[in-house]
C-alpha positions as CSV (number, residue, x, y, z in Angstrom):
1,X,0.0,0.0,0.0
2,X,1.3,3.4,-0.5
3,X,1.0,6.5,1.6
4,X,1.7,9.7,1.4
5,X,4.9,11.3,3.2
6,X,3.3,12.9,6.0
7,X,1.6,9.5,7.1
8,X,4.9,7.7,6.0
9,X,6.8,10.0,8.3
10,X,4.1,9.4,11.5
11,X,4.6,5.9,10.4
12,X,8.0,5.8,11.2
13,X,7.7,7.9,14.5
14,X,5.2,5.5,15.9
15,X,7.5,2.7,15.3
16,X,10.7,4.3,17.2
17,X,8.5,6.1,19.9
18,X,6.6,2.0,20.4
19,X,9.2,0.0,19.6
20,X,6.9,-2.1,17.5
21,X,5.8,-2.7,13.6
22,X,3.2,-0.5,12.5
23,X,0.5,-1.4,10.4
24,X,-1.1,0.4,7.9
25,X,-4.9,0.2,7.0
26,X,-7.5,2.7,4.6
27,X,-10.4,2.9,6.8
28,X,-12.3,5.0,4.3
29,X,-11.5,7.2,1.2
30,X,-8.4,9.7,2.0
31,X,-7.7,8.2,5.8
32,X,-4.9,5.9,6.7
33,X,-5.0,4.5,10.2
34,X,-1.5,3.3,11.7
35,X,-1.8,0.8,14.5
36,X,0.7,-0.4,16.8
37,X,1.5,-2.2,19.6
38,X,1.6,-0.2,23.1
39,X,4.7,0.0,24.9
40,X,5.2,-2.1,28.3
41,X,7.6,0.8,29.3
42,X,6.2,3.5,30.8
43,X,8.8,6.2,29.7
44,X,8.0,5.6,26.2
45,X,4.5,6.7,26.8
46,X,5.0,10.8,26.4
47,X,6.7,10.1,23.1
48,X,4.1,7.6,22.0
49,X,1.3,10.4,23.2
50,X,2.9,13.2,20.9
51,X,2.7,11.0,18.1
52,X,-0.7,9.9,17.8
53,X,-2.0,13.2,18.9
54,X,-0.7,14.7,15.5
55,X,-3.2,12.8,14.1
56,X,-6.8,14.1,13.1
57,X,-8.4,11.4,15.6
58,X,-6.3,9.0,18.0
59,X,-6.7,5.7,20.2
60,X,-6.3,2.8,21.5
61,X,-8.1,-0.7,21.8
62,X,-7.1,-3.5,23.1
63,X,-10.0,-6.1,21.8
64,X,-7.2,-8.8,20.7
65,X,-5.3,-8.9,24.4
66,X,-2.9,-6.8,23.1
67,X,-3.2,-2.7,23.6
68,X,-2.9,-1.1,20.2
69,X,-2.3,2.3,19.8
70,X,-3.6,4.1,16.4
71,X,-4.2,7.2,15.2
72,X,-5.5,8.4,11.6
73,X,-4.2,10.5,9.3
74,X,-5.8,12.7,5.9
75,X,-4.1,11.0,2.8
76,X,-5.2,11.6,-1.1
């Protein structure tokens, strides 16, 4: 799938401030939600906030065991 640079470049942010992969998914026309894995360690977690609050609309769920972190971004 490919995104545009300012979602590649959040992309790579959430990655380094998680640790984890980061997963990339369209959830409708012109939005790309990046998912990740939430950090065990609790001084990753101001990083991990700043980048998913530069996002239009942010989260977390944790419906598969796991806490997942995501936030959405506008793409064309």
């Amino acid at each position: 799938m490919e995104i545009g640079m300012r979602a590649s470049t959040l992309r790579a942010a959430l990655g380094q401030a998680t640790g984890a992969r980061v997963r990339v998914e369209r959830t409708a026309p012109g939005i790309v939600r990046l998912i990740a894995a939430a950090p065990t360690e609790i001084d990753r977690w101001p990083e991990v906030l700043e980048v998913i609050q530069a996002g239009r609309t942010w989260g977390s769920m944790d419906a598969t065991g796991e806490v997942r972190v995501w936030t959405e971004v506008e793409e064309p």
